[in-house]
C-alpha positions in Angstrom: 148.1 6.2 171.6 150.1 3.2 172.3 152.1 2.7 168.9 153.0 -1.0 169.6 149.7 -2.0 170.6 148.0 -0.1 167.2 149.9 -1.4 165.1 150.0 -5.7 166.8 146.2 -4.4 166.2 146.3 -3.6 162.5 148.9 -6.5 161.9 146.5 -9.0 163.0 143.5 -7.7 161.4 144.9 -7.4 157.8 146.1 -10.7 158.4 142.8 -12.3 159.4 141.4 -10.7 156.2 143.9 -11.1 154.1 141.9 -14.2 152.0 139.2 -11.7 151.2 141.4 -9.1 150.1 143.2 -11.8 147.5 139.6 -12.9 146.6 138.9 -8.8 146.1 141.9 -8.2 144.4 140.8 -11.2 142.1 137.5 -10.7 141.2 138.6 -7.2 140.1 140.8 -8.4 138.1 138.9 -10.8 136.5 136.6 -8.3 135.4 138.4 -4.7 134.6 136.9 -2.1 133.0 138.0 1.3 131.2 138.0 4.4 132.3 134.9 6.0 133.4 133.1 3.0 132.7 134.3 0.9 135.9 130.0 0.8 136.3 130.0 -3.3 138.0 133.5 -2.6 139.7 131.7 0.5 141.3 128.8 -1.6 142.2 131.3 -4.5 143.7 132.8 -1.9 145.7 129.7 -0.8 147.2 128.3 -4.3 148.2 131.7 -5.1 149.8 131.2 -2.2 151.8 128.0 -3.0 153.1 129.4 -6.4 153.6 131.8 -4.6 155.7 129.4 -3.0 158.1 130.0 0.6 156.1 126.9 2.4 154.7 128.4 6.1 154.9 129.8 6.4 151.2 128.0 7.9 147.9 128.8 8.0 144.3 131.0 10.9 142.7 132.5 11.7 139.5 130.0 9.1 138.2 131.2 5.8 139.3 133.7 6.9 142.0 132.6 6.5 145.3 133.6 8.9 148.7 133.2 6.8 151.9 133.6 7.8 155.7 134.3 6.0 158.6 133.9 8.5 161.6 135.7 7.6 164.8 135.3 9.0 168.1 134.8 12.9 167.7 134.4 12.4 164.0 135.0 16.3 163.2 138.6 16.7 164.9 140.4 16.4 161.9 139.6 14.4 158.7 142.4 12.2 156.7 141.7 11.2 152.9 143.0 7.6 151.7 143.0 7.2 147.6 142.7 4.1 145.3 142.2 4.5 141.6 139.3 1.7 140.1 140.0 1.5 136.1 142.1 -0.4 133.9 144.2 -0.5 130.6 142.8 -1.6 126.7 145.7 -4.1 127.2 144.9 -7.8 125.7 145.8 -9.5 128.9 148.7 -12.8 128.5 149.0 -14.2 132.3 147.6 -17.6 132.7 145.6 -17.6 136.0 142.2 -18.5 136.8 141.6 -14.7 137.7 142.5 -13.8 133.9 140.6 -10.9 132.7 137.4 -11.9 131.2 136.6 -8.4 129.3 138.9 -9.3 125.9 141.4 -6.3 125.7 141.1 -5.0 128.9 143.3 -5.7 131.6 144.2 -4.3 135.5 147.7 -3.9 134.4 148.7 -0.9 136.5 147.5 -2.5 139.4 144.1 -0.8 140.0 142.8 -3.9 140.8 145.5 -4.2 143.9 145.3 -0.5 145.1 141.4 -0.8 145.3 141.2 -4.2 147.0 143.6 -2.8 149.2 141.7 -0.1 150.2 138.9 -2.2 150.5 140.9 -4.0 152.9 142.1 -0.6 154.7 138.4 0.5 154.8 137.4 -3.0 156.6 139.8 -3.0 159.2 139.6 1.3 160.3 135.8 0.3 160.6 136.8 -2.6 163.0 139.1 0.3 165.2 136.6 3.4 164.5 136.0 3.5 168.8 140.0 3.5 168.5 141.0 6.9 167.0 139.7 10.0 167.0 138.8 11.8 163.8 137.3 10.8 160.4 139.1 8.5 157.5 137.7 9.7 154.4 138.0 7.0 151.4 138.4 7.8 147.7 137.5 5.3 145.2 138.7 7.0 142.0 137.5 6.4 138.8 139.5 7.4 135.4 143.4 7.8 136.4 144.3 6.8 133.1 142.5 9.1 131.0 142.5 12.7 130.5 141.0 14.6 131.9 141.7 12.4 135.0 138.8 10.9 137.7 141.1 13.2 140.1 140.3 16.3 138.9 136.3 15.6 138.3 136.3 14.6 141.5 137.9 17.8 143.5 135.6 19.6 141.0 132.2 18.1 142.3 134.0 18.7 145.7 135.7 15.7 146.7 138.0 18.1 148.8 135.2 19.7 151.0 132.3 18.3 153.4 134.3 17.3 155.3 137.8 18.6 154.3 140.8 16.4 154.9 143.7 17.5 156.0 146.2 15.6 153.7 145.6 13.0 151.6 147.9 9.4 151.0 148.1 7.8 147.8 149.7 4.3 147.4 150.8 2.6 143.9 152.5 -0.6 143.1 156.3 -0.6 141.6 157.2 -3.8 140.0 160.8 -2.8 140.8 160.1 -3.1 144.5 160.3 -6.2 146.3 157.3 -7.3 147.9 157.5 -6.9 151.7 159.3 -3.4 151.2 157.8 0.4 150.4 159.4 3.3 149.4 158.9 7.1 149.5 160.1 10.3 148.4 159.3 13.7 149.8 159.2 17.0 147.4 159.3 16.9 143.3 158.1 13.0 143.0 156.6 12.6 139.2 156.0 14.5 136.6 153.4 16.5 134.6 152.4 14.6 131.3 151.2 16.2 128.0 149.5 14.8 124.9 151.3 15.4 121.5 148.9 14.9 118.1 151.0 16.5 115.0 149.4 16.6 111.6 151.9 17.2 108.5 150.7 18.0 105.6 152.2 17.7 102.1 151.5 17.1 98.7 151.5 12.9 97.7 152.3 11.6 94.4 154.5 8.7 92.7 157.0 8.3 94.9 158.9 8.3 91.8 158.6 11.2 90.7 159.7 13.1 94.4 160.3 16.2 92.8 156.7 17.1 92.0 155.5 16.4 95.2 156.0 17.9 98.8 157.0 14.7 100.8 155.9 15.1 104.2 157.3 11.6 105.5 160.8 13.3 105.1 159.2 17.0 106.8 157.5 14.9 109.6 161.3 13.0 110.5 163.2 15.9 110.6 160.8 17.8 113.1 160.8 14.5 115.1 164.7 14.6 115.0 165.0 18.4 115.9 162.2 18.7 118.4 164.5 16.2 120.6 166.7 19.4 120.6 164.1 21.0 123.0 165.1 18.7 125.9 169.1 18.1 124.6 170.1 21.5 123.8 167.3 24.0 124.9 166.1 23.0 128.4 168.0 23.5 131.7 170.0 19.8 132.8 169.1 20.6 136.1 165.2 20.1 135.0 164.4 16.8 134.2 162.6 16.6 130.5 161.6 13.7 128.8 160.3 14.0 125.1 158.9 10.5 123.2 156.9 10.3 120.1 155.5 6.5 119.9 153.0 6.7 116.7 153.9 7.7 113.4 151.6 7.1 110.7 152.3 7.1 106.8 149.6 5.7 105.0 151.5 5.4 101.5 152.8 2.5 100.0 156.7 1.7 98.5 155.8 3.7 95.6 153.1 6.3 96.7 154.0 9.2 98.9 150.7 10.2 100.8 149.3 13.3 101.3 149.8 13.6 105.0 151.7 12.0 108.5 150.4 11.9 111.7 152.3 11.6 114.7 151.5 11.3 118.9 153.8 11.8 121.4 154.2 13.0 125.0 156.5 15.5 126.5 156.6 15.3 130.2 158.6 17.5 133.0 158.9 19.1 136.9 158.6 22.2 136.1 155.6 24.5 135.3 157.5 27.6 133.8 160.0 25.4 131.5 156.6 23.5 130.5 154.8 26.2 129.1 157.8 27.6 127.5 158.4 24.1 125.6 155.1 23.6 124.2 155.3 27.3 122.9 158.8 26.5 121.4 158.0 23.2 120.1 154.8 24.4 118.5 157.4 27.1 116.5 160.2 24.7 115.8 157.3 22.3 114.0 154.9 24.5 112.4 158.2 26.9 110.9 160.1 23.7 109.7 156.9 22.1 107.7 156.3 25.9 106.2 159.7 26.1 105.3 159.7 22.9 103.2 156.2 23.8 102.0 153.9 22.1 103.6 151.7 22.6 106.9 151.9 21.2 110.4 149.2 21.3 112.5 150.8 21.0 115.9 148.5 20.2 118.7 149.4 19.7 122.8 146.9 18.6 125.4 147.6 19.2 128.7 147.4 16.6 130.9 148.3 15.8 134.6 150.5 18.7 136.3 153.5 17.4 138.2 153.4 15.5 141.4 154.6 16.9 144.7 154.5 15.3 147.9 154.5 17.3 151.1 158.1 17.0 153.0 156.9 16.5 156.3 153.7 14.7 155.7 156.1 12.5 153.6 159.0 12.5 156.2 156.4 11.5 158.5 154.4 8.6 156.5 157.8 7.2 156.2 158.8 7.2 160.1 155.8 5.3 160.2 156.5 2.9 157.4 159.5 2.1 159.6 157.4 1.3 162.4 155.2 -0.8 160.6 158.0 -2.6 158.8 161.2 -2.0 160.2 163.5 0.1 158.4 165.3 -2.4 156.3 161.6 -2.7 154.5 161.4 1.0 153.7 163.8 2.5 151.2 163.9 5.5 149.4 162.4 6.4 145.7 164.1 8.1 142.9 162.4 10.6 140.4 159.9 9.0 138.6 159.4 10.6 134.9 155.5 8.6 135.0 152.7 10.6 135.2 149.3 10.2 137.4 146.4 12.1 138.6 147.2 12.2 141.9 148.9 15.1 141.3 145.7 17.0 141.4 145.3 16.2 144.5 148.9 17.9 145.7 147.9 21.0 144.0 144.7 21.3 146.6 146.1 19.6 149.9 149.5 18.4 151.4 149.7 14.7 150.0 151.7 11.7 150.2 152.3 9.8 147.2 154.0 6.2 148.1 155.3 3.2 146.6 154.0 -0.5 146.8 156.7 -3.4 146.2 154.9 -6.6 144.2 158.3 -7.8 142.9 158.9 -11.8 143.5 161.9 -13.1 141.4 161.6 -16.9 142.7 157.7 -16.9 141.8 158.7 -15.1 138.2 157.0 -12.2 139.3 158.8 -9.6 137.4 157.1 -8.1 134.7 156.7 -3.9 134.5 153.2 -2.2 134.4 151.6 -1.4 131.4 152.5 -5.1 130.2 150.3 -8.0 129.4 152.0 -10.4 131.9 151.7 -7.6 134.1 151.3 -9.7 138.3 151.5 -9.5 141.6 153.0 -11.2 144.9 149.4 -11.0 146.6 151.0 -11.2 149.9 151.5 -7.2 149.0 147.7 -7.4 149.6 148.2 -7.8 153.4 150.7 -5.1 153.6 148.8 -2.8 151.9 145.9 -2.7 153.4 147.5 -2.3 157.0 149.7 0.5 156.1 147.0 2.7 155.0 145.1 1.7 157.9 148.2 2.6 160.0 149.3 5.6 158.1 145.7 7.3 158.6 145.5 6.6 162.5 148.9 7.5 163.3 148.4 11.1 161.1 145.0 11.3 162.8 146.4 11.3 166.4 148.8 14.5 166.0 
């Protein structure tokens, strides 16, 4: 393979189609939809395909999609490229004509880019399919942002097999990142993410009158205050732990004490061992506190997403190739990330790659974190996107 030529190839394509991939990206946006209910985005993906000259794809996980685009001898080795579809129940606040049009819902993770992008990636492989050897396999993944997670639905209905990929790259914005840059990290990337849903029950009354009643707005904050002990005093420093409650809910009134408080929280780490061994100590701590100040605590954790790894030399390698793609003052290098996302399914099955997008533009007031209304984009990160997934696959596909 002649690197330079490759890549002057992808370069030039991504930019020819770079209009359509802003006018994907847009339309996507415009029109976001929850978690496994991205039905018309599914739908929009397909026809673009087709548009595309690609008819080799078929629905999964219900509206996820798994498209191929076989090069010469198709069955030498197989590389899978993922882009998550669904959005957030976020009232969106940015004032463009691409504003979301489904009232509190809103691409504000950047689905919308990752999925254009792909779109984009998918459009130009099929334009060098007589280039490379081997098979790009495509995930369009619905549900990343609900438990159980579109990732693990779709390795269950067999995402992973017929034909099996050898490794699999994941790409993600960071609103920290400047656009025109990327970054990676190989090993321990993100962490594993658990639901919290505590229930403490007391005995309500005149608030009064405290004595004849068994307050559990008091219980409820001090097991709030001493579960942080779990990461502070219990777990090892050298294992990052994070442990947030962000609902509490009293329904009394400033004189009635209520019968019960219900809290949600999450409690995410990188470690398996030391997470099974907090949920069982923080399940005590809770449910022993409430008994011992008479009342009951029904204390309930969901597992969600385990933690994400990404393969060192895959990694090592995807970021060689960022630098030849980029140049190496474009490619920098990622910290631990305490987020959570499904794509850590996928690193439990198959060495994975798991990199970072930058959409940051300060001059253009681009600056606002995921997860936010005023959540944007630089959509020049569009054009970059799109080519180095195209470039990542062929360059993994021709070791």
């Amino acid at each position: 393979m002649n690197k330079v030529a490759v890549i002057g190839q992808i370069k030039r394509l991504a930019k020819d189609f770079s209009q359509d991939t802003i006018k994907d990206r847009q339309h996507i946006h415009a029109h976001p939809e929850l978690s496994f209910k991205e039905y018309n985005t599914s739908k929009y993906i397909q026809q673009r395909l087709l548009d595309f000259g690609i008819s080799d794809f078929q629905t999964i996980a219900g509206t996820g999609l798994v498209v191929l685009i076989k090069g010469k001898n198709p069955d030498k080795k197989v590389v899978a490229l993922r882009a998550d579809i669904d959005a957030l129940p976020i009232k969106e606040q940015n004032d463009v004509p691409y504003k979301s049009t489904n009232e509190g819902v809103m691409h504000a993770c950047g689905h919308d880019v990752h999925t254009s992008s792909l779109l984009g990636t998918a459009r130009i492989l099929n334009q060098l399919k007589d280039e490379f050897e081997g098979t790009v396999k495509l995930l369009f993944q619905p549900g990343e942002e609900l438990l159980p997670g579109g990732a693990s639905l779709m390795i269950k209905e067999g995402v992973l097999e017929n034909p099996k990929p050898a490794n699999i790259f994941g790409q993600h914005v960071m609103t920290f990142l400047p656009v025109g840059k990327v970054g990676f990290r190989p090993g321990m990337y993100m962490a594993s993410a658990d639901e919290i849903y505590v229930t403490v029950t007391g005995k309500g009354g005149h608030a009064a009158m405290p004595d004849n009643n068994i307050d559990p707005i008091v219980i409820a904050s001090h097991i709030i205050v001493a579960l942080q002990q779990i990461v502070s005093r219990v777990a090892n420093p050298k294992i990052p732990s994070v442990l947030s409650f962000g609902k509490f809910i009293a329904e009394g009134a400033t004189n009635v004490i209520p019968n019960e408080v219900k809290i949600e929280g999450t409690f995410r780490t990188l470690n398996e061992e030391w997470r099974q061994k907090a949920h069982e100590k923080m399940k005590k701590m809770a449910e022993g506190m409430a008994e011992a100040m008479g009342a009951v605590c029904d204390f309930d954790i969901r597992k969600g997403y385990p933690y994400l790894k990404n393969a060192e030399t895959l990694t090592l390698d995807a970021k060689a190739a960022a630098i030849d793609y980029l140049g190496e003052e474009n490619v920098v290098d990622l910290d631990i990330w305490m987020a959570a996302e499904d794509f850590a399914f996928y690193t439990q099955h198959i060495d994975a790659c798991f990199y970072r997008l930058g959409v940051r533009n300060e001059d253009k007031g681009i600056v606002s974190g995921v997860h936010t209304p005023t959540f944007n984009i630089d959509e020049n990160a569009l054009e970059i996107g799109s080519g180095m997934m195209a470039w990542l696959a062929i360059q993994e596909l021709e070791k």
